[in-house]
PyMOL Python script that loads the backbone (N, CA, C, O; Angstrom):
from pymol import cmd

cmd.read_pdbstr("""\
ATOM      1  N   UNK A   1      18.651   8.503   8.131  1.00  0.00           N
ATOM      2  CA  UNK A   1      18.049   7.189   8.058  1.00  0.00           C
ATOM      3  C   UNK A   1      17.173   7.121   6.817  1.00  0.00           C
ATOM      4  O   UNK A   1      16.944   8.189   6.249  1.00  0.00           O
ATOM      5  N   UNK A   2      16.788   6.291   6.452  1.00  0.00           N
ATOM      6  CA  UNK A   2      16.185   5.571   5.134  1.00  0.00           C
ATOM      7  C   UNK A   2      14.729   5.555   5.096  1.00  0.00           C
ATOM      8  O   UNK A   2      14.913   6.105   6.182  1.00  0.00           O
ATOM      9  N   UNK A   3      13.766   5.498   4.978  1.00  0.00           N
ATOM     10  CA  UNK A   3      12.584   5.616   4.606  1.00  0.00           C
ATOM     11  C   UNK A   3      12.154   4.482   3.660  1.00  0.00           C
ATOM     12  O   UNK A   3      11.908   4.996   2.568  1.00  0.00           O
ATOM     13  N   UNK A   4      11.953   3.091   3.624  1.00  0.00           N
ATOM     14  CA  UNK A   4      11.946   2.149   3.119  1.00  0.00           C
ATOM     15  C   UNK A   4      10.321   2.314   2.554  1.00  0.00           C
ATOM     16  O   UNK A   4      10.346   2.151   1.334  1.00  0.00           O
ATOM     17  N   UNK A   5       9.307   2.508   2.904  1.00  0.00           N
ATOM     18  CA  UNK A   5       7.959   2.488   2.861  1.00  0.00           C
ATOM     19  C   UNK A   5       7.546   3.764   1.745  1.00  0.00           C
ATOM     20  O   UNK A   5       8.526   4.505   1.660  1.00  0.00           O
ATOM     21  N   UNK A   6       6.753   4.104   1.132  1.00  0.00           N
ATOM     22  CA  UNK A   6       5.569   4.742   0.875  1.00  0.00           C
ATOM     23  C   UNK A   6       4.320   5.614   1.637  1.00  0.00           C
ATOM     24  O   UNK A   6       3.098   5.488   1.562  1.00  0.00           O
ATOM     25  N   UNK A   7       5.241   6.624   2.461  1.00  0.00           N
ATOM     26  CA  UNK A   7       3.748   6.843   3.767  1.00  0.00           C
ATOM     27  C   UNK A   7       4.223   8.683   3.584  1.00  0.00           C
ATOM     28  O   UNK A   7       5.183   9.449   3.668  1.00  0.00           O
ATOM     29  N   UNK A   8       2.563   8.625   3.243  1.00  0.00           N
ATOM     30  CA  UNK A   8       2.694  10.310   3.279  1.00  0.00           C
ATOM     31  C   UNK A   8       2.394  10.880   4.957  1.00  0.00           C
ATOM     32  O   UNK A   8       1.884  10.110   5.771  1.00  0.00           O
ATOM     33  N   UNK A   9       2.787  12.341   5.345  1.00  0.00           N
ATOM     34  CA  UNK A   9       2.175  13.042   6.394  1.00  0.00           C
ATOM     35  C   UNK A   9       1.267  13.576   6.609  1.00  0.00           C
ATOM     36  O   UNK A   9       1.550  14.773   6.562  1.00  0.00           O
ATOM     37  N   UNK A  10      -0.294  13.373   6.964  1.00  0.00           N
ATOM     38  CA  UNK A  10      -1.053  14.574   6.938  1.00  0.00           C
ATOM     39  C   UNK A  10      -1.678  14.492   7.969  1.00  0.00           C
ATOM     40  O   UNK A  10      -1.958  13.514   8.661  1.00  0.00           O
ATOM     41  N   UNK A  11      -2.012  16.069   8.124  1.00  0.00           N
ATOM     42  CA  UNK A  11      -2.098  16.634   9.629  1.00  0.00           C
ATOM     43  C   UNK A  11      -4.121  16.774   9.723  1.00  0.00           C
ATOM     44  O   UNK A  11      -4.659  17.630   9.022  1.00  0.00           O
ATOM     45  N   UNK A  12      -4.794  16.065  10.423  1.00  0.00           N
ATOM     46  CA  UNK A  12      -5.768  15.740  10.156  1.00  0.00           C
ATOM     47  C   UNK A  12      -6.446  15.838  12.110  1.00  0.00           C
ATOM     48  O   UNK A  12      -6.282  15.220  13.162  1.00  0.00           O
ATOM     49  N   UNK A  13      -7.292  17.130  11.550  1.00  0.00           N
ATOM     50  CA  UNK A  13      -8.063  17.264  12.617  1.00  0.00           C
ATOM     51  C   UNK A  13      -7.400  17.628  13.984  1.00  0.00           C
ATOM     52  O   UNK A  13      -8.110  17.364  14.954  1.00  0.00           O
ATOM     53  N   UNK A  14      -5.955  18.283  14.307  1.00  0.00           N
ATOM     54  CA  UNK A  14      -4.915  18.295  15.297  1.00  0.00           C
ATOM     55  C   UNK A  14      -4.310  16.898  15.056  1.00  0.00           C
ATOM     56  O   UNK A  14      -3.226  17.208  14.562  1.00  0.00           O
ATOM     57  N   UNK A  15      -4.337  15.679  15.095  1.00  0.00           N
ATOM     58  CA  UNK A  15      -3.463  14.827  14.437  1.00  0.00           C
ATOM     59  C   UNK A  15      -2.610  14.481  13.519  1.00  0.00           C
ATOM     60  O   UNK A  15      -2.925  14.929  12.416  1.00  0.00           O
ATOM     61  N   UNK A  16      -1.513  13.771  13.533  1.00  0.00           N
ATOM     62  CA  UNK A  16      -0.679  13.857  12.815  1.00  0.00           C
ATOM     63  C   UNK A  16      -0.691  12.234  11.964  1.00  0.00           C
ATOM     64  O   UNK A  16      -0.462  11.251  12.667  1.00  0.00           O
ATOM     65  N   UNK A  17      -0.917  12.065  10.721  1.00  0.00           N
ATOM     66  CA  UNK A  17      -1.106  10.708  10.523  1.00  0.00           C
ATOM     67  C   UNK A  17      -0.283  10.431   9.313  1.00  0.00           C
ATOM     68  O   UNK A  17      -0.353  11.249   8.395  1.00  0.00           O
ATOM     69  N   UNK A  18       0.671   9.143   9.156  1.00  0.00           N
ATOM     70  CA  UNK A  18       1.814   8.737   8.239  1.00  0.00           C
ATOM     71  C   UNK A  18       0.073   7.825   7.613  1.00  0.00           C
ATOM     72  O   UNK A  18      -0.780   7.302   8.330  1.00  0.00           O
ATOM     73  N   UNK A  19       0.089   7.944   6.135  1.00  0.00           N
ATOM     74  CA  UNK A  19      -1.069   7.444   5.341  1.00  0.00           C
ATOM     75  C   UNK A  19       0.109   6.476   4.378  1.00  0.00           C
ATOM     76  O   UNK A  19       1.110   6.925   3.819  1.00  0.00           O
ATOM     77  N   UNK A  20      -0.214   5.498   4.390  1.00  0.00           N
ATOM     78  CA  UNK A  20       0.306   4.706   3.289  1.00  0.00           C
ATOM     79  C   UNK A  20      -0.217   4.594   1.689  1.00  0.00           C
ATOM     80  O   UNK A  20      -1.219   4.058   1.216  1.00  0.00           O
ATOM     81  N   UNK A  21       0.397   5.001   1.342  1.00  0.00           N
ATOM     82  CA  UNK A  21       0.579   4.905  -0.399  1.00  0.00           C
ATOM     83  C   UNK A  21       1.232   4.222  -1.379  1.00  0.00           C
ATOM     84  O   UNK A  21       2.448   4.027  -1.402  1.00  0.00           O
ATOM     85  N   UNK A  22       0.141   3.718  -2.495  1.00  0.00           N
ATOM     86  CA  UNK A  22       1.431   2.781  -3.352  1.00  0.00           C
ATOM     87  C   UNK A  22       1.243   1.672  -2.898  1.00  0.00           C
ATOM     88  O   UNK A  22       0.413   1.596  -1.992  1.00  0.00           O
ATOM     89  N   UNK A  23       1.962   0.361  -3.372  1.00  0.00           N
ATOM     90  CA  UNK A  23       2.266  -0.618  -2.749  1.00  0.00           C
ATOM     91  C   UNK A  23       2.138  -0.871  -1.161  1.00  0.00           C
ATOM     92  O   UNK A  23       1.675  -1.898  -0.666  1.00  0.00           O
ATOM     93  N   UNK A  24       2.575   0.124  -0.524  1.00  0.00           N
ATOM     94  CA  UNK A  24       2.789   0.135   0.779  1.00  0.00           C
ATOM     95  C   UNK A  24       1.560   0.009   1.534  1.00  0.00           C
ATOM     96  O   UNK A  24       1.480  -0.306   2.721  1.00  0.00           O
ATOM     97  N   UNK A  25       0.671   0.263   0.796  1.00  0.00           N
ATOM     98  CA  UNK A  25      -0.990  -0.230   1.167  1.00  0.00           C
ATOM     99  C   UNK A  25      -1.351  -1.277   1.650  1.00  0.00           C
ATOM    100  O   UNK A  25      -1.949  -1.409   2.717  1.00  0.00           O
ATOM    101  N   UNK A  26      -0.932  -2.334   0.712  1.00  0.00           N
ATOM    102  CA  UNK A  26      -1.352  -3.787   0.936  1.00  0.00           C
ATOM    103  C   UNK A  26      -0.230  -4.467   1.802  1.00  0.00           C
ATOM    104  O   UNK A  26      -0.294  -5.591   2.300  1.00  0.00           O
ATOM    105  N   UNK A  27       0.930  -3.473   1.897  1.00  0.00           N
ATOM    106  CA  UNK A  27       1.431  -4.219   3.162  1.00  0.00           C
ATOM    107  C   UNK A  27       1.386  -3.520   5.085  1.00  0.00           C
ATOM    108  O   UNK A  27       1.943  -4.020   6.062  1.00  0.00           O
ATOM    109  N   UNK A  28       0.911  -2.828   5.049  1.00  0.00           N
ATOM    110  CA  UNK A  28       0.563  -2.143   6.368  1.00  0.00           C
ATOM    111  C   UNK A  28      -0.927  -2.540   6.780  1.00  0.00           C
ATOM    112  O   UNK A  28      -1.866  -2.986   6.121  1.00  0.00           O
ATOM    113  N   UNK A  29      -0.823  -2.307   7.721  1.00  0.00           N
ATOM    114  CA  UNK A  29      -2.377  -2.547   8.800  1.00  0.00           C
ATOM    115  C   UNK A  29      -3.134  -1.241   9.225  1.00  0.00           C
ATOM    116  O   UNK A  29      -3.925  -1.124  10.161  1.00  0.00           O
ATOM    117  N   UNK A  30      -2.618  -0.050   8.117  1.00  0.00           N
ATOM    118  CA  UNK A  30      -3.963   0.840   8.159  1.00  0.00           C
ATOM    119  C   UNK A  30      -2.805   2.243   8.586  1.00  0.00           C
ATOM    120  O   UNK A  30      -1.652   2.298   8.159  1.00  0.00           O
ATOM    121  N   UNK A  31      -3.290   3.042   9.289  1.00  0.00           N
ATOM    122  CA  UNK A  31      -2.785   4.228   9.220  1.00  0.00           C
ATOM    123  C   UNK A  31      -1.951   4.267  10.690  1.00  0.00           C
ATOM    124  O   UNK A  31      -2.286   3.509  11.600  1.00  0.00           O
ATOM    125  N   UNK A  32      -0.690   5.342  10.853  1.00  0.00           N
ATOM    126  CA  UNK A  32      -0.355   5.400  12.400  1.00  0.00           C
ATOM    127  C   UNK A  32      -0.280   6.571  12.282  1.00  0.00           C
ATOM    128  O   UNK A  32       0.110   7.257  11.338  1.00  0.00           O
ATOM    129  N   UNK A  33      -0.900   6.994  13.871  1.00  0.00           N
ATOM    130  CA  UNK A  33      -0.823   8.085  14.888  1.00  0.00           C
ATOM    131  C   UNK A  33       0.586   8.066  15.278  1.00  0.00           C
ATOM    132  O   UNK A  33       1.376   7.140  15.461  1.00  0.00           O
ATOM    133  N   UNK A  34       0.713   9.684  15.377  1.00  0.00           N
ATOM    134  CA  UNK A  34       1.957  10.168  15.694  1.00  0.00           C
ATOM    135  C   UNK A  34       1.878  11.528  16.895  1.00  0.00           C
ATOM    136  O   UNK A  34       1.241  12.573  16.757  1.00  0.00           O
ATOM    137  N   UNK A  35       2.507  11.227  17.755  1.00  0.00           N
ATOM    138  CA  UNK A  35       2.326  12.489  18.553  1.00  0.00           C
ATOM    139  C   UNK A  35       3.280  13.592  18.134  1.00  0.00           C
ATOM    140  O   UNK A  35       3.795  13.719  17.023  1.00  0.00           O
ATOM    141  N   UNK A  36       3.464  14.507  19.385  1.00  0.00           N
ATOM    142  CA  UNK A  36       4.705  15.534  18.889  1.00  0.00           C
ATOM    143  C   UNK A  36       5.827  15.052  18.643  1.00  0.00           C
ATOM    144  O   UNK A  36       6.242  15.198  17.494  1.00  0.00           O
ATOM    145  N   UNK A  37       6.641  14.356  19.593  1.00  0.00           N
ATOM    146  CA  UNK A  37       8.353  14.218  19.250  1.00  0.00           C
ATOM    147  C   UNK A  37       8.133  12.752  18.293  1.00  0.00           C
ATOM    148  O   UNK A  37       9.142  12.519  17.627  1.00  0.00           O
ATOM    149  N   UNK A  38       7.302  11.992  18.150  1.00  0.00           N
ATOM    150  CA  UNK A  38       7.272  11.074  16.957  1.00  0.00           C
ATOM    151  C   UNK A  38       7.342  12.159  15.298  1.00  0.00           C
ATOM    152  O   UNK A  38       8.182  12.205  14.398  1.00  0.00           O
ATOM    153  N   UNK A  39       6.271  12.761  15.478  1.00  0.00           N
ATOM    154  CA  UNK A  39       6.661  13.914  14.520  1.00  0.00           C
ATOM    155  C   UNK A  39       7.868  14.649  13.972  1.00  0.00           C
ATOM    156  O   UNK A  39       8.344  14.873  12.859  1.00  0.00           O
ATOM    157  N   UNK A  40       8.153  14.921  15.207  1.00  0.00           N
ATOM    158  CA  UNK A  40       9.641  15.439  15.503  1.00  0.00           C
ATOM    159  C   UNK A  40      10.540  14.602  14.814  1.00  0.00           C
ATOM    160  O   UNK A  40      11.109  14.992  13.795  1.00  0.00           O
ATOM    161  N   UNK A  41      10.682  13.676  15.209  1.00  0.00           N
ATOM    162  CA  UNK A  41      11.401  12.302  14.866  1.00  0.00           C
ATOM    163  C   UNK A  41      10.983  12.531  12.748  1.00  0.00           C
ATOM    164  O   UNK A  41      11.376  13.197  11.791  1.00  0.00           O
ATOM    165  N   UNK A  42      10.173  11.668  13.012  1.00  0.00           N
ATOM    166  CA  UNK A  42       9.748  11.492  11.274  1.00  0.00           C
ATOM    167  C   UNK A  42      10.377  12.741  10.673  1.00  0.00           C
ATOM    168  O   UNK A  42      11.481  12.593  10.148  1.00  0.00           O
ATOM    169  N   UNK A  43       9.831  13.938  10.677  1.00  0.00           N
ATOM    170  CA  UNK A  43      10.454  14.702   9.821  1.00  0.00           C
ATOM    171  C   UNK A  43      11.825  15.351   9.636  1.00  0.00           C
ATOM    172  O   UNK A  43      12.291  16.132   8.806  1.00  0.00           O
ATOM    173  N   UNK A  44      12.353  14.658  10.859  1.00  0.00           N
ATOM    174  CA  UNK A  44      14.345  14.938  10.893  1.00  0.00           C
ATOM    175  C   UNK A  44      15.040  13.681  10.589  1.00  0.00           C
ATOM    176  O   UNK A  44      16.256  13.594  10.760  1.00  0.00           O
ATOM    177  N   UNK A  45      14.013  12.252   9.944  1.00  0.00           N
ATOM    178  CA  UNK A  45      15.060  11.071   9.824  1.00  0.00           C
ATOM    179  C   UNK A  45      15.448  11.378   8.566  1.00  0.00           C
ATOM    180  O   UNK A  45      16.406  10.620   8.410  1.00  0.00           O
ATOM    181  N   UNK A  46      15.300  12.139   7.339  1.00  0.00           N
ATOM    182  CA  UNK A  46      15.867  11.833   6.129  1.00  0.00           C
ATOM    183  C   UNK A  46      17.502  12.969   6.198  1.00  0.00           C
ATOM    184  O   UNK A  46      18.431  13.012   5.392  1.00  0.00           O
ATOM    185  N   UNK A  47      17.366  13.470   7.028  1.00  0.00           N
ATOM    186  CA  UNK A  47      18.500  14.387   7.554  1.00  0.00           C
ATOM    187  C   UNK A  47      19.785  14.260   8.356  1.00  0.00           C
ATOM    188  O   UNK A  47      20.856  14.866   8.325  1.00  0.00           O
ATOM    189  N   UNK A  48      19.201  13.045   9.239  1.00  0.00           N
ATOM    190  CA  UNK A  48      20.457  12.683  10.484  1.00  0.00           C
ATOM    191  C   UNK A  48      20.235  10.604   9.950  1.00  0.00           C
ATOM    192  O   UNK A  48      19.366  10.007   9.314  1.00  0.00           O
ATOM    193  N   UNK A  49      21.539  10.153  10.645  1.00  0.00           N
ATOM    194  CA  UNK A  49      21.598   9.303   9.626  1.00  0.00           C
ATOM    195  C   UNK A  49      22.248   8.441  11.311  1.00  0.00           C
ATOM    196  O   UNK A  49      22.821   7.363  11.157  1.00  0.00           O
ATOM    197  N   UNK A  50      22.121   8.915  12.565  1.00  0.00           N
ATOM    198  CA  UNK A  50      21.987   7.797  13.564  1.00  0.00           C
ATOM    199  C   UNK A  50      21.084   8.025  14.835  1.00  0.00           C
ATOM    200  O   UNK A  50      20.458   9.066  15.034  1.00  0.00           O
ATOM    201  N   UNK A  51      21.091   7.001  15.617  1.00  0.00           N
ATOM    202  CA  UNK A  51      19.608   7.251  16.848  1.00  0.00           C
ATOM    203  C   UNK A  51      20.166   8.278  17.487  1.00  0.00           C
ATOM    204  O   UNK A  51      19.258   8.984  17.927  1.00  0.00           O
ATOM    205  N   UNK A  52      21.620   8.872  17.857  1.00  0.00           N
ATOM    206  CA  UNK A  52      22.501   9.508  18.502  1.00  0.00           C
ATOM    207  C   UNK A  52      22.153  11.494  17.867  1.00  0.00           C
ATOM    208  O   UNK A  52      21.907  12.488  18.551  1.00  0.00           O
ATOM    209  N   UNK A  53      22.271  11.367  16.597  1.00  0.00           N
ATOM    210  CA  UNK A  53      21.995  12.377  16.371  1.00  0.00           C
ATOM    211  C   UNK A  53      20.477  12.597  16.479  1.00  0.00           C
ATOM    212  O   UNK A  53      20.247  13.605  17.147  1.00  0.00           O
ATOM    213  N   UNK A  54      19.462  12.033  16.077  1.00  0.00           N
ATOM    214  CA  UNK A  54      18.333  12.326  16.803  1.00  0.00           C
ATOM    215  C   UNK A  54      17.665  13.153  18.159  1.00  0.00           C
ATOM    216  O   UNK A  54      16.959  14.116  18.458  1.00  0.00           O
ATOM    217  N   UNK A  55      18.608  11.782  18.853  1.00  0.00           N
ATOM    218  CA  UNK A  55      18.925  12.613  20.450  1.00  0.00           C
ATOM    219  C   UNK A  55      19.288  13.893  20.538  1.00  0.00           C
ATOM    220  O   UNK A  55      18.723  14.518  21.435  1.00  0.00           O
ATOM    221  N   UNK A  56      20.232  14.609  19.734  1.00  0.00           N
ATOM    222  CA  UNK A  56      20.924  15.185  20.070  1.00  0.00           C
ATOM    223  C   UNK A  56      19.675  16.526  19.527  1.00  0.00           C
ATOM    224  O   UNK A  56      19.457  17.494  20.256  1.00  0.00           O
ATOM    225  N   UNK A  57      19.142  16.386  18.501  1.00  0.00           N
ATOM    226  CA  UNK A  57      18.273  17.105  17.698  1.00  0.00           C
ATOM    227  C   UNK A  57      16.922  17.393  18.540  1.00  0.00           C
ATOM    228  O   UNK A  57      16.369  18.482  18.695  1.00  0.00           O
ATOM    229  N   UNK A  58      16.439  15.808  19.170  1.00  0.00           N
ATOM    230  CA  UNK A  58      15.062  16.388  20.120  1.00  0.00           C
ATOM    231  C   UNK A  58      15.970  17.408  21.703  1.00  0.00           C
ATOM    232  O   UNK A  58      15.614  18.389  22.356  1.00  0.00           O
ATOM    233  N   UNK A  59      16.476  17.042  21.723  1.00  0.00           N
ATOM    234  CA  UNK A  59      17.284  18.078  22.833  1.00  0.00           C
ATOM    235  C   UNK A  59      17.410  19.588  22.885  1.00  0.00           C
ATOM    236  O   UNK A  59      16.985  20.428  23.678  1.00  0.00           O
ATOM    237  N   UNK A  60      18.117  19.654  21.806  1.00  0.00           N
ATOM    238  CA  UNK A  60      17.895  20.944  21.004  1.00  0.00           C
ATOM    239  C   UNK A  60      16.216  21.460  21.040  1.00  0.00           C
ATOM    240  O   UNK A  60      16.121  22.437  21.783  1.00  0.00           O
ATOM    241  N   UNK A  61      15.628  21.284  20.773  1.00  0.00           N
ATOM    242  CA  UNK A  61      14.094  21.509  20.605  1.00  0.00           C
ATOM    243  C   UNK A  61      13.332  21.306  21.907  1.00  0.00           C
ATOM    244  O   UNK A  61      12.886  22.352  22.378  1.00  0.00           O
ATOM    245  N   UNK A  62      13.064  20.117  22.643  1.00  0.00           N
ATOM    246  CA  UNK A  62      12.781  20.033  23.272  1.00  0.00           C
ATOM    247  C   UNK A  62      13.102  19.952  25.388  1.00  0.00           C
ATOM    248  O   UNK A  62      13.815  19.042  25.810  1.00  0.00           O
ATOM    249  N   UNK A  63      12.691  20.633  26.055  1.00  0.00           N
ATOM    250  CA  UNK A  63      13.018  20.307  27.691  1.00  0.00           C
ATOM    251  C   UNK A  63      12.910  18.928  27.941  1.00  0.00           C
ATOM    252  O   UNK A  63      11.855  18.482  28.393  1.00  0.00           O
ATOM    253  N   UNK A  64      13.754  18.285  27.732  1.00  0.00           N
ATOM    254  CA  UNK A  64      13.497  16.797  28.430  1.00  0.00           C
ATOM    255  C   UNK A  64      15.067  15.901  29.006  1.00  0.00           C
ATOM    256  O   UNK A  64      16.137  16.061  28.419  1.00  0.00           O
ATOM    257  N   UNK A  65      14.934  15.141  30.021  1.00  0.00           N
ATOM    258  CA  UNK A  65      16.380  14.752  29.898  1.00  0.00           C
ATOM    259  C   UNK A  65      17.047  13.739  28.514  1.00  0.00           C
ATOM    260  O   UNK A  65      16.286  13.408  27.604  1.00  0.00           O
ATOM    261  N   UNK A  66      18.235  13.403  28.508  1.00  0.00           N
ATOM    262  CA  UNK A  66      18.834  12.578  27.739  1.00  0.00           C
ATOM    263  C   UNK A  66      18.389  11.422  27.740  1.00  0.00           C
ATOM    264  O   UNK A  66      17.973  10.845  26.735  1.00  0.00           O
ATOM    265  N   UNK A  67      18.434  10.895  29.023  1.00  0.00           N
ATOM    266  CA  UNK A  67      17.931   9.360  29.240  1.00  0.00           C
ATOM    267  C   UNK A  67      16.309   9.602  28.740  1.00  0.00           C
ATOM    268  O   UNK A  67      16.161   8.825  27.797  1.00  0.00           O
ATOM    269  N   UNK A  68      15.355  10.157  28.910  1.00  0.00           N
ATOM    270  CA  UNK A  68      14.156  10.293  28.019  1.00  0.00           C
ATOM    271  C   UNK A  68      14.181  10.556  26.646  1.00  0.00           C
ATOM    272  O   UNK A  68      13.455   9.838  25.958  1.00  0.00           O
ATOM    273  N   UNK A  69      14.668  11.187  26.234  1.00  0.00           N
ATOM    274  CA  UNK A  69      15.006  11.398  24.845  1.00  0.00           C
ATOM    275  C   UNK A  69      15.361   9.984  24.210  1.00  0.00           C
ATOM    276  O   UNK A  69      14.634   9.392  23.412  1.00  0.00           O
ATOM    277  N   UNK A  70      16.308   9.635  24.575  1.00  0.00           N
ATOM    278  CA  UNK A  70      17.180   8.177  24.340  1.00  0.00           C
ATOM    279  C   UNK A  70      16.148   7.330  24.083  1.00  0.00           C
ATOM    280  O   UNK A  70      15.888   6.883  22.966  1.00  0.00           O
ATOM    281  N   UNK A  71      15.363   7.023  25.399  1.00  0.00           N
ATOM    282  CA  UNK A  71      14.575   6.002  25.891  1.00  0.00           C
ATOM    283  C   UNK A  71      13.260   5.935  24.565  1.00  0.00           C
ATOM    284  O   UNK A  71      12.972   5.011  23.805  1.00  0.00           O
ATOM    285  N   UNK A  72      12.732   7.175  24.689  1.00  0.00           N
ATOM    286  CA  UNK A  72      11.439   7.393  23.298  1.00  0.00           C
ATOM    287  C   UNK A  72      11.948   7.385  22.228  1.00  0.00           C
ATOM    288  O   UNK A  72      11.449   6.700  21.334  1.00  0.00           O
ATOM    289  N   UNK A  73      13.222   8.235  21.983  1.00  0.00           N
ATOM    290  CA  UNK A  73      13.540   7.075  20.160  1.00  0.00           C
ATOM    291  C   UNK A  73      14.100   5.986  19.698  1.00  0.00           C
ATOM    292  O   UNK A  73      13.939   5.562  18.553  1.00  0.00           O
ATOM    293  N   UNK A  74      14.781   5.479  20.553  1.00  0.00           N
ATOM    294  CA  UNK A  74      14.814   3.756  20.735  1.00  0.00           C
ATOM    295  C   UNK A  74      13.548   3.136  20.247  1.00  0.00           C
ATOM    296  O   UNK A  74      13.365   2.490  19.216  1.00  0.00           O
ATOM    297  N   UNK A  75      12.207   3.656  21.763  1.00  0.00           N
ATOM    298  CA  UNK A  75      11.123   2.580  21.407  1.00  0.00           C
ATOM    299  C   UNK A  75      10.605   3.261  20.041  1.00  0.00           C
ATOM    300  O   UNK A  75      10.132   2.397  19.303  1.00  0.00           O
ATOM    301  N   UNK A  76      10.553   4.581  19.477  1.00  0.00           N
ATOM    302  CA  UNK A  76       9.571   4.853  18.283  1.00  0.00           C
ATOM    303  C   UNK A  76      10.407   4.026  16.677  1.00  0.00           C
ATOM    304  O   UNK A  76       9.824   3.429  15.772  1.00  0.00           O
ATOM    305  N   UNK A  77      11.970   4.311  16.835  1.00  0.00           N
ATOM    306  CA  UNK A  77      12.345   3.770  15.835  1.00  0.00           C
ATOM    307  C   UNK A  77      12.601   1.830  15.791  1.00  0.00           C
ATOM    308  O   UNK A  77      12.682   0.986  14.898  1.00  0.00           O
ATOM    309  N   UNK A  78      12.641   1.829  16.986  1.00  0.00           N
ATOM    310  CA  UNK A  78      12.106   0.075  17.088  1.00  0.00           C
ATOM    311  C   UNK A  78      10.612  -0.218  16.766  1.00  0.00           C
ATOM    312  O   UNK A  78      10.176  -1.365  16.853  1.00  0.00           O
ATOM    313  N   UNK A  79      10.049   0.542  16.495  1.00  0.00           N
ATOM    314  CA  UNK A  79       8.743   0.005  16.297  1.00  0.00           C
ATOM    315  C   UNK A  79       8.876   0.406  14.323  1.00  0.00           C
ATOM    316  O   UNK A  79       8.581  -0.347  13.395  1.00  0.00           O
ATOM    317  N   UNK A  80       9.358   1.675  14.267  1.00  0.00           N
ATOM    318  CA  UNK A  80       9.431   1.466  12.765  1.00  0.00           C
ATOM    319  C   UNK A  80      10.240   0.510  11.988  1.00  0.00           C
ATOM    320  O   UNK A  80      10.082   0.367  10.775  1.00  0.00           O
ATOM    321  N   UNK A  81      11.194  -0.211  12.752  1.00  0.00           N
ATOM    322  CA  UNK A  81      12.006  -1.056  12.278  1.00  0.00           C
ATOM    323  C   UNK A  81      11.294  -2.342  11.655  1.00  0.00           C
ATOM    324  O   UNK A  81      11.380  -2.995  10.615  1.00  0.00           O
ATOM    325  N   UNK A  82      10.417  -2.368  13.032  1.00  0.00           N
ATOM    326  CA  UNK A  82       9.386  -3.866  13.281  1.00  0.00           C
ATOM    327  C   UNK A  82       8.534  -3.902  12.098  1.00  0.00           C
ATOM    328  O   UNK A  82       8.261  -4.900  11.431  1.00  0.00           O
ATOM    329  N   UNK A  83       8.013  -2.299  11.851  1.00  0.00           N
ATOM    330  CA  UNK A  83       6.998  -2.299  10.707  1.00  0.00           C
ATOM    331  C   UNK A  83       7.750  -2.325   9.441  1.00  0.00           C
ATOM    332  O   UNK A  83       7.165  -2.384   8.360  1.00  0.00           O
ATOM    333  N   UNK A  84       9.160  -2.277   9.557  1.00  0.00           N
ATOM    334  CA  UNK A  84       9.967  -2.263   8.208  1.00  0.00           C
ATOM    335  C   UNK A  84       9.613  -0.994   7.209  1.00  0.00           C
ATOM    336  O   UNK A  84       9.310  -0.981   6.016  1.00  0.00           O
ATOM    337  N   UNK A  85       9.756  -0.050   8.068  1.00  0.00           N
ATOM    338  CA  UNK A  85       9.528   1.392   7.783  1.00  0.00           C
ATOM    339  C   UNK A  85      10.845   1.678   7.296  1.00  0.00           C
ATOM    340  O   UNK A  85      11.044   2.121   6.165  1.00  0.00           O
ATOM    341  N   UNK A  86      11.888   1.395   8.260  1.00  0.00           N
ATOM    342  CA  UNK A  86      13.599   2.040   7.675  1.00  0.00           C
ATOM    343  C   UNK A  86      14.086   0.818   7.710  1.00  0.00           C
ATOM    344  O   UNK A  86      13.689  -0.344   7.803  1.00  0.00           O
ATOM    345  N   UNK A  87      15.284   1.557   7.585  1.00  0.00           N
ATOM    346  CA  UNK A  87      16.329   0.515   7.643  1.00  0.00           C
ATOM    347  C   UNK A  87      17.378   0.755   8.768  1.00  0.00           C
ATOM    348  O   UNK A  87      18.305  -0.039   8.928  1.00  0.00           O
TER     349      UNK A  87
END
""", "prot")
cmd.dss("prot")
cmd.show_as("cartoon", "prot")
cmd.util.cbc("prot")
cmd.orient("prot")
């Protein structure tokens, strides 16, 4: 998947925070919190290129069922969609 935005990673205080940079400043509403499998997520989208392989990737890594897996990167990459993070 695509990375449309300007947002660096840094790991701040046990938190994990996407910081906007560049241009991408004046169009975001400040910084987002990221937990573990959002993490997870972010740093395997420039690698797998559908929501399917994702799945298939937090699985691998993580104990959880399919239908959960499914269910949390649906809503995390619908929300980056919304913010016009990817494409």
């Amino acid at each position: 998947m695509k990375i449309k935005k300007q947002l660096i990673k840094r790991d701040i205080a046990g938190d994990t925070i996407l910081v906007p940079v560049g241009k991408t400043v004046y169009d975001s509403n400040g910084l987002f919190v990221l937990n573990e499998v959002a993490t997870f997520i972010w740093d395997n989208l420039p690698e797998l290129d559908t929501q399917e392989e994702i799945v298939a990737k937090i699985l691998e890594e993580y104990e959880v069922s399919q239908e959960e897996a499914a269910k949390d990167t649906a809503e995390f990459l619908g929300k980056l969609r919304e913010m016009q993070i990817i494409d």
